[in-house]
N, C-alpha and C positions, 0 to 999 in steps of 0.2 A: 572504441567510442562510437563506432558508425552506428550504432543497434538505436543510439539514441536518434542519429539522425535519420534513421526508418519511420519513427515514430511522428517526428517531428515532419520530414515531407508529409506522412500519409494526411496527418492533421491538416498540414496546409492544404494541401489537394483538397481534402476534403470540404474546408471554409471557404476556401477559391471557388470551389464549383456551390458552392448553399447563395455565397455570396452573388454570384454571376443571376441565378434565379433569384433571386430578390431583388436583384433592380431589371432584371428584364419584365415583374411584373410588378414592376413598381409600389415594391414594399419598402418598410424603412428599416433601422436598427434593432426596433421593437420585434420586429418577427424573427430579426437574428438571431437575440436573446432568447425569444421563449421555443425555439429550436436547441438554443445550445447542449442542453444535454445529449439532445438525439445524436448530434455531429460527433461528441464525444466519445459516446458507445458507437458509430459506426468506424473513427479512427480507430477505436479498442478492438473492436472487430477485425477488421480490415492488419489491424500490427500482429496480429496473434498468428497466425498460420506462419509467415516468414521466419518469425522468431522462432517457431516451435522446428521448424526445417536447422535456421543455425545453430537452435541446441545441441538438436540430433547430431552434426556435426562435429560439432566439440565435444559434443562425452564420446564419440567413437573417439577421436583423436585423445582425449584421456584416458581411454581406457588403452587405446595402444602404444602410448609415454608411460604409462603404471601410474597415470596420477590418481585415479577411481580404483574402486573395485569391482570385476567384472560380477560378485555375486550380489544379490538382491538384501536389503537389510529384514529383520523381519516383519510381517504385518502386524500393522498401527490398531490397536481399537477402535470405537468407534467413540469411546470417552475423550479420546485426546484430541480427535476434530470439534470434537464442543467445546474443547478447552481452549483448543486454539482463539475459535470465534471468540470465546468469553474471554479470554485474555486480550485480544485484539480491540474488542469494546472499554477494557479497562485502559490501557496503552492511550487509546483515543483523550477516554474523561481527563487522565492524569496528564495529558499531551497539551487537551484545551484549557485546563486549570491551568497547568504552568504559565503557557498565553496567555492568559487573562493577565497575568503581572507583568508578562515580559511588555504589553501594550503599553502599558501606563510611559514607561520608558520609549517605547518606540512613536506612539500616538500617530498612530497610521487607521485608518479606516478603509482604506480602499480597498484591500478583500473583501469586509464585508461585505462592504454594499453592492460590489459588482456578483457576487454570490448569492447573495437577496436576492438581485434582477435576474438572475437567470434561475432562483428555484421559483421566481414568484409563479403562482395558476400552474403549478405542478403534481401529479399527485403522489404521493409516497410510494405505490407498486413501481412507478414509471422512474424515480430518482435510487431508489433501492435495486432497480433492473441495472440500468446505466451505469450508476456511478457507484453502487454498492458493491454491485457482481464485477463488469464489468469492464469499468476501468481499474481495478484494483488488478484484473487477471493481466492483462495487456502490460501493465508498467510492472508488475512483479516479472512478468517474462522480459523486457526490456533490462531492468535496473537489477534484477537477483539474478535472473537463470543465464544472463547474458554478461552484461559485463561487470560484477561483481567477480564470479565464480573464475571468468579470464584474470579480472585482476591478478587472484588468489591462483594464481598457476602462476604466476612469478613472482608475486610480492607478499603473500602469505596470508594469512586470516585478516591479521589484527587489520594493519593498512589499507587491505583490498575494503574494509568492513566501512571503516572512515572514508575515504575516497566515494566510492559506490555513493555512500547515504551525501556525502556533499554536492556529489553528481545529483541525484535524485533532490534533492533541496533546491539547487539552481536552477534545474527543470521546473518547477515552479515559480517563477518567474515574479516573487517577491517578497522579499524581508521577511514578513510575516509566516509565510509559508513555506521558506526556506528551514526558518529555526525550526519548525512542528515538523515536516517532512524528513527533514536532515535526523532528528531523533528518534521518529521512529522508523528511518530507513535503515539504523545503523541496531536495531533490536529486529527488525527482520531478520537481517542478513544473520545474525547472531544465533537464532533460531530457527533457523535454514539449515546452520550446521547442526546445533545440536540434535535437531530432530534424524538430520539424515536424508530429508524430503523437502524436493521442489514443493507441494502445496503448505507447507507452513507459512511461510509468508503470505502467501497467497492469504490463506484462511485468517490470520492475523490482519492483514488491509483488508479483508471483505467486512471482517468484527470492525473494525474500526473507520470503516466509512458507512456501515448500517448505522452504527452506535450515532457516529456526529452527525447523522441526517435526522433520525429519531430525537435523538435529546433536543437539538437546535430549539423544535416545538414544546419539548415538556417543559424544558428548563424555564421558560419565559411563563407556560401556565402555571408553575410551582411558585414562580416568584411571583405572578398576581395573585396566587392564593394564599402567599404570605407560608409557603410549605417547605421553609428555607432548612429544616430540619431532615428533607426526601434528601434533598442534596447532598446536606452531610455524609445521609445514610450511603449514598451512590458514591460520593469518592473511596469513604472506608471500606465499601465492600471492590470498588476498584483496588484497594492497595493492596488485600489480603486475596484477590484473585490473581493479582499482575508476582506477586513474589510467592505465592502458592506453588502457579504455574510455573516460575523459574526454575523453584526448587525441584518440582515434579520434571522437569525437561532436562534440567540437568545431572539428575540421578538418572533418565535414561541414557544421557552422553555416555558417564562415567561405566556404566552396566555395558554399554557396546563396544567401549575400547577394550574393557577387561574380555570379553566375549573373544572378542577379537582380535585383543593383541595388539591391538594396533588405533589411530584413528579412523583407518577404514574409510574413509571417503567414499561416499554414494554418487556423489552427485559434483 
């Protein structure tokens, strides 16, 4: 559980000391906000090298219990990292669709709008750097390459998979972000194993937080332009890329156990 709380000091350290400089030059909350991303991608920064040290650590100590396998699985194409992304963008659409009803029920607004204030006067290279790349890397090495994969060294796939994305859901610090996080924490992790590879996730949350920073803006131009018909087109071709891709990731599970005998565990 500590992997989480690395993450969580760095971030406060990190708002502790933005915060100290804002009122020593007597700024207000506003400067807070229109910082906030930066503070985000420096905590993602700043979590990345520790966690990449306690990996290291656990996969020797799995590979010296037998729980890994000491040989390398084989190289990935380079089709299947765009698949990834494209699937990770699908995951998103089909992630924010469902939200859109689960709302009606909950009638919460307060993500949005603290989400607003902090992308407002931002520009797309700067929130796509941050929050696309970025933070996606940092909490996938937190939440998958950390304490999922521990989980799953004594409680198995299925539970460590559940646990993990419930973990990763709370870490998001509300309702609404809980339900969206929580689902598709529990399809990372899922495609973590199948693939065999730490950057699957990773590449899946990089696709699906490009996707929901891009769409945010078209989705609202589509709808003043009455182009309610793009949308449609954008869920259908989310569904037939999100179960595409399943199908194509998990005939490569089935093809590496048979290879090998075994589940083989990489990672």
């Amino acid at each position: 559980m500590y992997p989480i709380g690395i993450h969580f000091g760095i971030s406060q350290i990190v708002s502790s000391f933005a915060m100290m400089l804002i009122r020593q030059y007597g700024k207000g909350m506003d400067t807070y906000y229109h910082n906030a991303i930066l503070l985000v991608g420096i905590s993602g920064l700043l979590t990345i090298l520790p966690v990449l040290c306690l990996y290291r650590k656990d996969r020797r100590e799995r590979i010296a219990g037998g729980l890994v396998s000491v040989q390398k699985p084989d190289r990935s194409n380079g089709g299947s990292y765009l698949l990834l992304l494209f699937m990770g963008a699908a995951m998103a659409q089909l992630g924010n669709l469902f939200m859109v009803f689960v709302q009606f029920f909950l009638e919460s607004n307060t993500y949005q709008d603290t989400f607003s204030r902090i992308l407002q006067g931002k520009s797309m290279l700067e929130m796509i750097y941050w929050m696309g790349i970025v933070a996606p890397v940092a909490e996938e090495a937190v939440f998958r390459w950390l304490i999922y994969l521990r989980l799953r060294d004594s409680l198995g796939m299925g539970v460590s998979i559940v646990v993990s994305a419930l973990l990763f859901g709370i870490y998001h610090g509300n309702i609404t972000q809980f339900i969206y996080a929580s689902l598709l924490g529990c399809l990372f992790a899922y495609f973590m194993e199948m693939t065999g590879r730490l950057y699957a996730p990773v590449l899946l949350h990089i696709g699906a937080n490009i996707w929901s920073l891009i769409y945010s803006g078209l989705a609202l131009w589509l709808l003043q332009t009455s182009a309610v018909w793009v949308i449609a087109a954008i869920n259908l071709v989310s569904i037939l890329l999100f179960f595409g891709g399943f199908r194509y990731f998990t005939g490569v599970w089935k093809d590496r156990k048979e290879r090998y005998k075994s589940d083989c565990r990489f990672i």
